[in-house]
DRENBAGU-809816 format. One record per residue (C-alpha): residue in three letters; x, y, z. Coordinates in Angstrom, 3 decimals. Layout:
[doke ALA, [X, Y, Z]] ...
//
This chain:
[doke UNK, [138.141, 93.026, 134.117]] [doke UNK, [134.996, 95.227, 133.053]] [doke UNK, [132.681, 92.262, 132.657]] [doke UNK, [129.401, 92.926, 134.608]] [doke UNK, [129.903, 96.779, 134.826]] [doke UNK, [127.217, 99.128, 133.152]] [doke UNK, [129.218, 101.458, 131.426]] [doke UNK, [128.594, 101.307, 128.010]] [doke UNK, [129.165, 104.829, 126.031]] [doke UNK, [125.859, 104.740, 123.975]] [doke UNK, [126.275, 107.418, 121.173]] [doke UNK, [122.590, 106.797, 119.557]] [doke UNK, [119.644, 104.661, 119.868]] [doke UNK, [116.799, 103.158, 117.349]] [doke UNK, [113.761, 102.344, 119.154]] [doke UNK, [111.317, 99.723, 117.308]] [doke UNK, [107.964, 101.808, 116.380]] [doke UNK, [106.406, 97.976, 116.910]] [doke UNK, [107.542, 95.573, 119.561]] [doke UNK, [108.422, 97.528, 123.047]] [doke UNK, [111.426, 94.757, 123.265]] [doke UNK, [113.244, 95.247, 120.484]] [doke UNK, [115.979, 98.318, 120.381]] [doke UNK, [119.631, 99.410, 118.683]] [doke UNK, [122.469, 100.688, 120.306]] [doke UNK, [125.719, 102.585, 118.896]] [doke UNK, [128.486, 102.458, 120.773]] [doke UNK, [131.877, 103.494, 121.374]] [doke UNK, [134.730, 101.219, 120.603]] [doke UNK, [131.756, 98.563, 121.088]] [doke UNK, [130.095, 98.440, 118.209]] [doke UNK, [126.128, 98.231, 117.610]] [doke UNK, [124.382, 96.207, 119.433]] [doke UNK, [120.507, 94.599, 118.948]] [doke UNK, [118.001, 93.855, 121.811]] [doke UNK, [115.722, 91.032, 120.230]] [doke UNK, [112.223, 91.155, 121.498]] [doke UNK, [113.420, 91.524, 125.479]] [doke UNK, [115.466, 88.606, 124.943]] [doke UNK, [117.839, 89.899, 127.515]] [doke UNK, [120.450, 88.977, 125.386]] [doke UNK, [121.997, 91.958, 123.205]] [doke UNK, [123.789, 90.849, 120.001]] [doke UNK, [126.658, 92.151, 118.161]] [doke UNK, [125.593, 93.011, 114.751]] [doke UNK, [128.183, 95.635, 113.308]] [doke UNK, [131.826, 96.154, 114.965]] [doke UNK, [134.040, 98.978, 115.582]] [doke UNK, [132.340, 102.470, 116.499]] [doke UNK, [128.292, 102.263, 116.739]] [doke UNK, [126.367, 105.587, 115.576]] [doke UNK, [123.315, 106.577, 114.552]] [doke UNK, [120.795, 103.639, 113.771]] [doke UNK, [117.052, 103.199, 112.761]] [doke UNK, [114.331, 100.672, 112.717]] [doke UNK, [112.119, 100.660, 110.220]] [doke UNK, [108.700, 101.724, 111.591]] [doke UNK, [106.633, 99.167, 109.334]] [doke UNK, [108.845, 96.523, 109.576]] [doke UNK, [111.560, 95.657, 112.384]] [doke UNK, [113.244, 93.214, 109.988]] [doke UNK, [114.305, 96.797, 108.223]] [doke UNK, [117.002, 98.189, 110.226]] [doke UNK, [119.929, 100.893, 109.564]] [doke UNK, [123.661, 100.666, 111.515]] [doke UNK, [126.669, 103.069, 111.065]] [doke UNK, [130.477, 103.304, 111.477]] [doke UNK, [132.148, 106.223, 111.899]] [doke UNK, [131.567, 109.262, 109.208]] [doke UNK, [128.688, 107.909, 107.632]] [doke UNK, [129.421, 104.342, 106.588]] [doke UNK, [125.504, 103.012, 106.641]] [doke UNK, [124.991, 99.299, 107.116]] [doke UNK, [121.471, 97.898, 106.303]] [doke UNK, [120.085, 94.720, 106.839]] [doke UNK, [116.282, 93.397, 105.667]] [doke UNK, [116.527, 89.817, 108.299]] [doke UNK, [117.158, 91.887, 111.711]] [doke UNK, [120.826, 91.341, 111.093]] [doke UNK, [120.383, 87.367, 110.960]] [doke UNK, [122.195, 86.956, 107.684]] [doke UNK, [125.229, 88.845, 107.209]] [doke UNK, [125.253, 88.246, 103.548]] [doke UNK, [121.828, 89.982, 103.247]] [doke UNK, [123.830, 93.297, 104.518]] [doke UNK, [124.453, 96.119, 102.717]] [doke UNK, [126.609, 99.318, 102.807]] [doke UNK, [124.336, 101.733, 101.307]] [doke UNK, [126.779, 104.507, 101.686]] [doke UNK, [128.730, 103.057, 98.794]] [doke UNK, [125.811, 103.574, 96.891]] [doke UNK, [125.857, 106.891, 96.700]] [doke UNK, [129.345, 106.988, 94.289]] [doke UNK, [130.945, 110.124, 95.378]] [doke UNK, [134.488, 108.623, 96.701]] [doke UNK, [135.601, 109.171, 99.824]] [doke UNK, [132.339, 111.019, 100.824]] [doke UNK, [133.030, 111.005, 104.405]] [doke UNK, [130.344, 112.889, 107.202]] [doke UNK, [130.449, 113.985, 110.677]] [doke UNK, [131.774, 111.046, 113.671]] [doke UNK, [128.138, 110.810, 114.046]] [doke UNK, [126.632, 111.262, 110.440]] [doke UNK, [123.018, 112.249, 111.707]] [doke UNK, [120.266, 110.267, 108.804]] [doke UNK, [116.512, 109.913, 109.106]] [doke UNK, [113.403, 107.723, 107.821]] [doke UNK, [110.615, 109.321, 106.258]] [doke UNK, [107.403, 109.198, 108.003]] [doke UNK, [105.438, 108.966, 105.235]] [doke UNK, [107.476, 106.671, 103.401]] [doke UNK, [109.772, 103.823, 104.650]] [doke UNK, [111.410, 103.713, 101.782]] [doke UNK, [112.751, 107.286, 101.410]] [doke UNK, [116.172, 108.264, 104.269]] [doke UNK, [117.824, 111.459, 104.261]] [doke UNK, [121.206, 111.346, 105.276]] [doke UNK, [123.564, 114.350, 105.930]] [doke UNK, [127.019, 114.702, 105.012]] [doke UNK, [128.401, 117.756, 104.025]] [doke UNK, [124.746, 118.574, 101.964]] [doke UNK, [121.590, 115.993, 102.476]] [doke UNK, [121.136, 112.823, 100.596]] [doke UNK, [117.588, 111.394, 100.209]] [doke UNK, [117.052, 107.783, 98.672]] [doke UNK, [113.547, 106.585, 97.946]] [doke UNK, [114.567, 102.871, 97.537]] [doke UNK, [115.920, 102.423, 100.983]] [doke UNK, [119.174, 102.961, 100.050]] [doke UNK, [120.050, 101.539, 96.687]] [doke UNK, [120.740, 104.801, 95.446]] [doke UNK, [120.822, 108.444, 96.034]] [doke UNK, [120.248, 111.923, 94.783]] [doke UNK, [121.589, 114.990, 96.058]] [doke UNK, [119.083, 117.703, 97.329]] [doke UNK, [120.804, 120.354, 98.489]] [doke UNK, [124.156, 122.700, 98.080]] [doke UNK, [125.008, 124.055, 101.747]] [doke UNK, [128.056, 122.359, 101.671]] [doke UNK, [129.141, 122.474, 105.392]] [doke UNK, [132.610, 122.475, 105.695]] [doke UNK, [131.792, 120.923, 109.146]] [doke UNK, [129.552, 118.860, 108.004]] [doke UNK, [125.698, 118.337, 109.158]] [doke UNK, [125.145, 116.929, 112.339]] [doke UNK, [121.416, 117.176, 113.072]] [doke UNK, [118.393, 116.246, 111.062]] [doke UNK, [114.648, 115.949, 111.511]] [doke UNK, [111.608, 115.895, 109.079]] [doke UNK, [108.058, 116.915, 110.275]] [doke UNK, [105.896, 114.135, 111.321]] [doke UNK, [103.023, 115.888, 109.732]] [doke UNK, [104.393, 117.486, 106.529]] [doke UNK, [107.453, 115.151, 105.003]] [doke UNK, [108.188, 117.904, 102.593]] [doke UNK, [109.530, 119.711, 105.614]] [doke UNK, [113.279, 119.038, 106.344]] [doke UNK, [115.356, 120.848, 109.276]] [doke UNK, [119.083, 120.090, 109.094]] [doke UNK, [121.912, 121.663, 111.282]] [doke UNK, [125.713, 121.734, 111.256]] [doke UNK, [127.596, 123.186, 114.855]] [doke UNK, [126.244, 126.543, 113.846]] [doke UNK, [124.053, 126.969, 111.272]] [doke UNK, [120.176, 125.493, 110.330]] [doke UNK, [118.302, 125.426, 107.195]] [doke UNK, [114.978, 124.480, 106.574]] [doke UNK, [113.286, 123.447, 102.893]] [doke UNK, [109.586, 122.952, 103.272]] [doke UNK, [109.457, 121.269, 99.477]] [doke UNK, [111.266, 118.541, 100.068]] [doke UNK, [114.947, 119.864, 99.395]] [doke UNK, [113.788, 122.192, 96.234]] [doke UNK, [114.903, 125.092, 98.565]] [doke UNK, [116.994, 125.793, 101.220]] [doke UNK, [116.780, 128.726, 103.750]] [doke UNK, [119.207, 129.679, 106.465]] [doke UNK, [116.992, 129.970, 109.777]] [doke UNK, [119.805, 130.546, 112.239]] [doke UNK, [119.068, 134.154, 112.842]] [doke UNK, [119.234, 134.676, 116.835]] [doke UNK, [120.191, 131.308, 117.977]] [doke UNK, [123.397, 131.917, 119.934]] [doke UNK, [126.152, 129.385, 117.721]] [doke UNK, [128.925, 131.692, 118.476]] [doke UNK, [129.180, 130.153, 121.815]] [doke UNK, [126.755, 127.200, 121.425]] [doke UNK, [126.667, 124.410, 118.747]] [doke UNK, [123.705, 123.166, 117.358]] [doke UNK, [123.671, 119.788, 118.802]] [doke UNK, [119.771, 118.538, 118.329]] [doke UNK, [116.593, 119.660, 116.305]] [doke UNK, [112.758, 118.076, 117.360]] [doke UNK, [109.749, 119.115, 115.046]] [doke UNK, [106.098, 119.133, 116.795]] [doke UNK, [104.130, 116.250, 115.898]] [doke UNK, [101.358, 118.149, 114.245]] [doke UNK, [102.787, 122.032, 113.325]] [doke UNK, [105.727, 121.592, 111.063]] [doke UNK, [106.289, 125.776, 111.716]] [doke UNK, [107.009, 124.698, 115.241]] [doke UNK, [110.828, 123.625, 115.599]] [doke UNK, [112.901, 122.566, 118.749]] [doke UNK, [116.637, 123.158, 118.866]] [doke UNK, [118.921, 122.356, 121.978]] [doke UNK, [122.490, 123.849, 122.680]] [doke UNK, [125.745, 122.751, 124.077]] [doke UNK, [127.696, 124.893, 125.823]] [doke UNK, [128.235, 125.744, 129.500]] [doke UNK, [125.788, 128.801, 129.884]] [doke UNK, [122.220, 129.584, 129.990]] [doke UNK, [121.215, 129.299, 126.214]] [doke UNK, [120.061, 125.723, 125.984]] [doke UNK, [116.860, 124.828, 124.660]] [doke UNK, [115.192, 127.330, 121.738]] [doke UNK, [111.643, 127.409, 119.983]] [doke UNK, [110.458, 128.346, 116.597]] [doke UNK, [106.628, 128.591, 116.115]] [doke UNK, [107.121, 130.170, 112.757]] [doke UNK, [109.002, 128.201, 110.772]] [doke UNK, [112.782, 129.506, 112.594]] [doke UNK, [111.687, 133.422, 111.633]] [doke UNK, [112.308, 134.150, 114.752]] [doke UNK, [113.717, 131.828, 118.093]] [doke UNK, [112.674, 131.826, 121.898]] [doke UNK, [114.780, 130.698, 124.130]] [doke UNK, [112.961, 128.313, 126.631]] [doke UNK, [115.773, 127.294, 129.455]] [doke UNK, [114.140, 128.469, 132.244]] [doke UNK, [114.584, 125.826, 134.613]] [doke UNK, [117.800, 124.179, 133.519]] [doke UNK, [121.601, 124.065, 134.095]] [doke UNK, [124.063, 125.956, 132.363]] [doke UNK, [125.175, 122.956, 130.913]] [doke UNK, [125.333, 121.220, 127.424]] [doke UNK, [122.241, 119.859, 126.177]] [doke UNK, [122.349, 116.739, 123.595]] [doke UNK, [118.888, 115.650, 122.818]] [doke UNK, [115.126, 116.683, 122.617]] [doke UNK, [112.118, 114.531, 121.956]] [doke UNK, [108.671, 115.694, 122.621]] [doke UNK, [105.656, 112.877, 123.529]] [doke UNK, [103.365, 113.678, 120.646]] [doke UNK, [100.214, 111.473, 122.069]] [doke UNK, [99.915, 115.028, 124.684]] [doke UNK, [97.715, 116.841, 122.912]] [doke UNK, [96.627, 119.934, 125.194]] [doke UNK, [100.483, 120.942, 125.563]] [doke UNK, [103.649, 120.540, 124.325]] [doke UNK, [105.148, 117.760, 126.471]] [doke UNK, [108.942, 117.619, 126.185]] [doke UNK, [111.911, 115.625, 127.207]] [doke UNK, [115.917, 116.493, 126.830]] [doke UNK, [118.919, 114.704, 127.685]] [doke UNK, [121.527, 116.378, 129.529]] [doke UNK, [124.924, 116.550, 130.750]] [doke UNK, [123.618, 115.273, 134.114]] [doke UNK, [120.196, 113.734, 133.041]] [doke UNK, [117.078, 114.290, 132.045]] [doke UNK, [114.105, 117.192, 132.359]] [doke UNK, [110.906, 117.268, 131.436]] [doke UNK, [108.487, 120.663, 130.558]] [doke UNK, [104.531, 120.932, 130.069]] [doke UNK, [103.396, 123.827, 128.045]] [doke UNK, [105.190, 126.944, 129.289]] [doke UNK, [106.749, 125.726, 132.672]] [doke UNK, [110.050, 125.237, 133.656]] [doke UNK, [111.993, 122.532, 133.055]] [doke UNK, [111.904, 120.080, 135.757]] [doke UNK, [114.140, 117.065, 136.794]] [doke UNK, [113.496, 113.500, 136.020]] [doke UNK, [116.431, 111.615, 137.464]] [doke UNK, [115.210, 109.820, 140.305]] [doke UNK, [117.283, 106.494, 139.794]] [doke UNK, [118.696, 107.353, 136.912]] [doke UNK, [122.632, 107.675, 137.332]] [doke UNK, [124.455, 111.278, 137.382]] [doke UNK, [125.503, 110.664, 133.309]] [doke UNK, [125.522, 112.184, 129.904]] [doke UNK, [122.317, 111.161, 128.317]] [doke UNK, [122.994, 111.470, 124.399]] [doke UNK, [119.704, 110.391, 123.134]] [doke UNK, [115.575, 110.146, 124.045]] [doke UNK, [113.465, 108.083, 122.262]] [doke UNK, [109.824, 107.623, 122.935]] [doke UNK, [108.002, 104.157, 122.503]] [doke UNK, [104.615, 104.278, 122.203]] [doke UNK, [102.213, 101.316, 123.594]] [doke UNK, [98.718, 101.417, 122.501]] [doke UNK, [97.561, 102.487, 126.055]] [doke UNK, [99.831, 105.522, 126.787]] [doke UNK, [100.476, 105.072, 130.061]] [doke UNK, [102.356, 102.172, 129.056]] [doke UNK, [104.572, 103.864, 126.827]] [doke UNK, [108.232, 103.931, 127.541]] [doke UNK, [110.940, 106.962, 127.415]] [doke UNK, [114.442, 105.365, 126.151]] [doke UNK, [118.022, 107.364, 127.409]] [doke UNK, [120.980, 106.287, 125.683]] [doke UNK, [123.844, 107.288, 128.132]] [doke UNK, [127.730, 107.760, 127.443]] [doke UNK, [128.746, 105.743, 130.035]] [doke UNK, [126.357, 104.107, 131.743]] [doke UNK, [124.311, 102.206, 129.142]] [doke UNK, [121.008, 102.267, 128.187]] [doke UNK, [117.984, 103.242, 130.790]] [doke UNK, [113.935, 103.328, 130.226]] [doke UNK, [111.240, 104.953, 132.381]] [doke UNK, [107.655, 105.603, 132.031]] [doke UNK, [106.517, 108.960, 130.620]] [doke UNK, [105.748, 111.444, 133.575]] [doke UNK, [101.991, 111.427, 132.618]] [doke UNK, [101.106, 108.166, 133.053]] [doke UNK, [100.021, 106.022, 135.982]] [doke UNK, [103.428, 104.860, 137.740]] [doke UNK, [102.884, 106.271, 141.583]] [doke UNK, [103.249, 103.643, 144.235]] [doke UNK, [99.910, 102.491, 146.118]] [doke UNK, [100.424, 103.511, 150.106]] [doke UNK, [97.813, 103.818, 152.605]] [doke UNK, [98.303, 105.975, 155.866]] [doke UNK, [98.437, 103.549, 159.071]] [doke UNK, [97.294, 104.601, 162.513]] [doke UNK, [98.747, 106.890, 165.337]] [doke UNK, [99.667, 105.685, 168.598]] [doke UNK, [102.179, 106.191, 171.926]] [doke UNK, [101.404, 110.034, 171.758]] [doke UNK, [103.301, 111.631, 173.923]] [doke UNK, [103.998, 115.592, 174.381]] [doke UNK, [106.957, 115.747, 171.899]] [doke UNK, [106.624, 112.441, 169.959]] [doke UNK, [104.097, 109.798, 168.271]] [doke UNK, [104.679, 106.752, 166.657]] [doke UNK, [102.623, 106.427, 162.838]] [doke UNK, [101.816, 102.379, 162.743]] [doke UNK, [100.959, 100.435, 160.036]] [doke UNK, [101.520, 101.822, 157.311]] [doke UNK, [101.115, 99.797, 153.984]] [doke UNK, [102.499, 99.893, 150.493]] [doke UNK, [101.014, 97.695, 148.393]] [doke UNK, [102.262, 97.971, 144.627]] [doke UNK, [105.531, 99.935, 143.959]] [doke UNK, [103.792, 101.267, 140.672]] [doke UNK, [105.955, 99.372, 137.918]] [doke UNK, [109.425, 100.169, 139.656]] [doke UNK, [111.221, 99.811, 142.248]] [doke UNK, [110.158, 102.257, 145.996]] [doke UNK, [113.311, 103.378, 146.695]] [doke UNK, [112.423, 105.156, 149.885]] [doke UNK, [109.208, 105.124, 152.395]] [doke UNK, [108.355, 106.913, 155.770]] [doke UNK, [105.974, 109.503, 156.970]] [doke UNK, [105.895, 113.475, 156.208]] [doke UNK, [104.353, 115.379, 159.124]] [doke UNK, [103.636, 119.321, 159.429]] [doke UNK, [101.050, 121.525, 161.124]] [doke UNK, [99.982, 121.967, 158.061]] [doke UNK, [97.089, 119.974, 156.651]] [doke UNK, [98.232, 118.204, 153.968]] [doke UNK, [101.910, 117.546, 154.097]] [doke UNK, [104.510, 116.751, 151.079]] [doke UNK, [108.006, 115.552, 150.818]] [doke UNK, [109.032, 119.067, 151.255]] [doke UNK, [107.779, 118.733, 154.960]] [doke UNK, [109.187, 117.222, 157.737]] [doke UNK, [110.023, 113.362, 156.921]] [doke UNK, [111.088, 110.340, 158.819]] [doke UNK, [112.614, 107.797, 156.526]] [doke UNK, [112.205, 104.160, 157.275]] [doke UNK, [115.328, 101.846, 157.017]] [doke UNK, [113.235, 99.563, 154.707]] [doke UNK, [112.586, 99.943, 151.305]] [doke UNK, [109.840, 98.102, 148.601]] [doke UNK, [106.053, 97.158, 149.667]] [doke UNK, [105.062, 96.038, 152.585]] [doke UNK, [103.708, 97.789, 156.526]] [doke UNK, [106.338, 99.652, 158.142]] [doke UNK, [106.041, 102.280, 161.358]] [doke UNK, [107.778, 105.033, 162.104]] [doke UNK, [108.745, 107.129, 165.035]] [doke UNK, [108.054, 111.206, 164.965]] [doke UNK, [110.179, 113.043, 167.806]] [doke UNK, [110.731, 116.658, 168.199]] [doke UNK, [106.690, 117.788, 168.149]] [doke UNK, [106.021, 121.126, 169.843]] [doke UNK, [103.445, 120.197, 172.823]] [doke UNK, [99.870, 121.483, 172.813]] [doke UNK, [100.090, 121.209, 168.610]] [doke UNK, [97.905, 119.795, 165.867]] [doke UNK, [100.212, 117.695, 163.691]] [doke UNK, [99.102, 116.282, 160.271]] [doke UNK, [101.101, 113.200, 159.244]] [doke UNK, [100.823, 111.349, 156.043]] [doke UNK, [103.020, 107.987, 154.942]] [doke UNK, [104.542, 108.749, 151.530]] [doke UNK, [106.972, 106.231, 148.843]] [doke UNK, [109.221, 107.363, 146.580]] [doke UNK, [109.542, 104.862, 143.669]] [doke UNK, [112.748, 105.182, 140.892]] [doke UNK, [110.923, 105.409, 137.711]] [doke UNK, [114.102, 104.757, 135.742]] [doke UNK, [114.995, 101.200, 134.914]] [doke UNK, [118.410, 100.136, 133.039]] [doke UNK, [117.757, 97.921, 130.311]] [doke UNK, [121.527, 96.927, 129.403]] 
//
């Protein structure tokens, strides 16, 4: 009865670090699920509930998929011989060590051998798995449920349960509670980013239905700023920032209703257009060597898996402004104009702004043809005050989000 419909609930994603095509999803009640190469064709490669999963960054054949609480599968054939598989939970020989629903584990970046996974303390293996040694003594009673390490300084670690985060910055020698201001006694903890160059410099977003969503650290989590200007009081899941922008901090979270985007110290902004009104659970970037043809990935809960291209790069439609004829004292008809590449997706809406003003947006006056895509199109302007200078421009609006499964 549901066959065809897009609404898988997508609790995390692994995005290959090498081929664009290849990606992981967790699901609920659906299992995980493995996009080979953009086959098209997504195959079931571990059943029940799908969490967290990984790819390994040097080698796709490498790849992590969980069940509930923490139960780790790992495969070294991109799940092509089940015998090859391996629970590396078991490995680490505590009994019933059981984590969070979604026990949150990461890959080293400076080592693709060495995963931390969190449980009720953090568990690092340098043999990808085989076996395990304890590194901390927090011992959450609910459990850890966030993780990152610094893509610059591996010896940095930043783990979070609902309300509280620690930070060791020698590799799990010592811990340090950081929570200090952050506001977990109305908010959980539900996400933690680390700059791509300044390990001191920390991301953490909120759930919650209030104001307090998104919060920065530029020393380490001494002291927290909140930075939600711009956002709604609603919860927020997921943070990923594009580390190829250099000048700024570029960053991306998922939302109860979508995604934003920031640069530097703006507000947030929206970046939905096409994208369905959804819970968006997880962001992951791909990065192509040229970056404008890097991809952002959105796991949803509910409507499956989406991709766009970053803001930054070069995905505006081509248009060109036609010709104005059949002037008259309160209308004019705009002829010919011409769209002629949609700019890597689809134009989802094309017409004319107009305004006495000399260079007219989409916050102008509009006229909306009934046809979408590329091609010439006219329009008709009515309503002009006689005896006025009008400036009219043709305009497309393409929907940078595409759904991938």
């Amino acid at each position: 009865m549901s066959n065809g419909l897009v609404i898988s609930q997508i609790y995390r994603i692994g995005v290959s670090a090498q081929n664009a095509g290849s990606v992981l999803n967790g699901l609920q009640d659906n299992g995980t699920k493995f996009l080979r190469n953009s086959s098209g064709n997504w195959d079931d490669v571990k059943g029940g509930d799908g969490m967290e999963c990984i790819i390994d960054y040097t080698d796709e054949n490498f790849q992590y998929a969980t069940y509930v609480n923490g139960q780790i599968t790992r495969t070294p054939v991109a799940w092509n011989d089940w015998n090859q598989e391996v629970d590396i939970n078991e490995n680490i020989g505590t009994g019933d060590l059981e984590g969070a629903w979604v026990t949150p584990y990461i890959i080293d970046p400076a080592n693709h051998n060495t995963l931390y996974v969190g449980y009720a303390d953090v568990w690092k293996t340098t043999d990808k798995g085989d076996s395990f040694t304890k590194i901390s003594t927090m011992a959450s009673a609910d459990n850890l449920r966030s993780m990152a390490i610094a893509p610059s300084d591996n010896q940095t670690l930043y783990v979070a349960d609902p309300s509280t985060i620690w930070v060791t910055t020698n590799g799990g020698t010592n811990w340090n509670d950081i929570t200090g201001t952050l506001p977990t006694g109305t908010n959980n903890i539900t996400y933690i980013a680390i700059h791509a160059t300044d390990p001191q410099t920390v991301w953490v977003t909120m759930g919650g239905y209030n104001s307090s969503k998104v919060y920065k650290s530029t020393n380490g989590g001494t002291s927290w700023t909140d930075i939600s200007a711009g956002l709604p009081s609603i919860p927020v899941f997921t943070i990923v920032q594009d580390k190829e922008i250099t000048d700024e901090d570029f960053l991306y979270v998922g939302t109860d209703v979508g995604v934003y985007y920031k640069s530097g110290d703006d507000n947030w902004e929206e970046y939905n257009d096409g994208l369905p009104n959804v819970m968006v659970t997880e962001l992951e970037i791909f990065y192509a060597t040229d970056h404008n043809n890097s991809k952002l990935r959105a796991g949803t809960f509910g409507r499956g898996l989406w991709e766009t291209l970053l803001v930054n790069s070069a995905n505006l439609a081509q248009i060109t402004t036609g010709t104005v004829s059949g002037i008259s004292d309160n209308s004019a008809d705009i002829e010919e104009n011409n769209i002629t590449a949609e700019g890597g997706s689809s134009v989802i809406e094309r017409g004319v702004v107009y305004s006495t003003i000399s260079y007219p947006t989409i916050t102008d006056n509009k006229e909306i043809d009934a046809a979408v895509g590329t091609g010439t199109y006219s329009v008709s302007l009515s309503g002009l005050s006689g005896q006025t200078t009008y400036y009219a421009r043709a305009y497309a609006t393409n929907s940078p989000w595409n759904l991938l499964w």
